[in-house]
C-alpha positions in Angstrom: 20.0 -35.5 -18.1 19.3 -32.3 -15.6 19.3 -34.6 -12.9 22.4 -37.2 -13.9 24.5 -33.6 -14.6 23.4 -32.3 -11.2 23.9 -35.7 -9.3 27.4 -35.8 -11.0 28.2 -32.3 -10.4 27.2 -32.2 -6.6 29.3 -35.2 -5.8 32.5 -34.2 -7.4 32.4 -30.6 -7.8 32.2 -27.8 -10.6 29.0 -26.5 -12.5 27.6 -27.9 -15.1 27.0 -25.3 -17.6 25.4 -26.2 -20.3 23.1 -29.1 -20.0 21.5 -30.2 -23.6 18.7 -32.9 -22.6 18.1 -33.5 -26.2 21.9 -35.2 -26.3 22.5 -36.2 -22.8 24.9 -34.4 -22.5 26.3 -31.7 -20.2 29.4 -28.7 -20.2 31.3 -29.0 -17.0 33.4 -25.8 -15.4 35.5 -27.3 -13.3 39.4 -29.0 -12.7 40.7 -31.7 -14.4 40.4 -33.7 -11.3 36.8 -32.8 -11.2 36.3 -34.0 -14.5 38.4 -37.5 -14.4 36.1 -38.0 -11.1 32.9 -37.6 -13.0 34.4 -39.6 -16.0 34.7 -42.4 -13.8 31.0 -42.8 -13.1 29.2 -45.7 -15.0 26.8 -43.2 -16.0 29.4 -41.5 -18.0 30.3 -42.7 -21.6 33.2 -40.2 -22.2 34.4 -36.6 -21.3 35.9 -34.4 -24.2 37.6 -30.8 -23.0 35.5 -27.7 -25.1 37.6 -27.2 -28.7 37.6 -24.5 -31.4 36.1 -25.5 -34.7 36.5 -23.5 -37.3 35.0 -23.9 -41.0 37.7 -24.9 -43.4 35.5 -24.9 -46.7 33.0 -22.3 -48.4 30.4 -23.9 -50.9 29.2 -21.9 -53.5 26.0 -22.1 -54.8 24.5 -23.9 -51.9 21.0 -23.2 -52.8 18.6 -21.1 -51.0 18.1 -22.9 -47.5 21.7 -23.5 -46.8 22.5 -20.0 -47.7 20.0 -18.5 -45.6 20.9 -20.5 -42.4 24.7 -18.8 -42.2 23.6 -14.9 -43.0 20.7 -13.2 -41.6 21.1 -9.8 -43.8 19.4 -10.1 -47.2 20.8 -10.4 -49.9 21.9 -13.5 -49.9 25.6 -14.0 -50.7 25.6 -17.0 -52.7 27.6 -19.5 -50.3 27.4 -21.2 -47.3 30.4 -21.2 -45.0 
């Protein structure tokens, strides 16, 4: 993916700035010409602009792993947001 993102990158423009191998996929900075250009390449299944997510539910009583994975001060609080 380093190399697609790179290859992409240097032929239209911008900076890929996040690349996450694991993925294939990449974070572009860049216009939104840049980014229909790249979207365009057959190597490219789609391009998505960077949203806000926010959590819209808190479960109580997640258990212990859950719990622990959204607060890293002890004591646990009992839900997992």
């Amino acid at each position: 993916m380093t190399a697609v993102a790179q290859s992409l990158t240097t032929a239209a423009g911008g900076t890929a700035t996040s690349i996450l191998d694991a993925f294939g996929m990449f974070a572009l900075s860049g216009t939104d010409a840049i980014a229909q250009q790249i979207a365009g390449d057959p190597r490219v299944r789609y391009i998505d602009q960077d949203q806000t997510v926010s959590p819209a539910v808190t479960q109580d009583g997640p258990g212990w792993g859950l719990d622990r994975v959204d607060q890293r001060a002890l004591p646990l609080d009992g839900k997992y947001v």
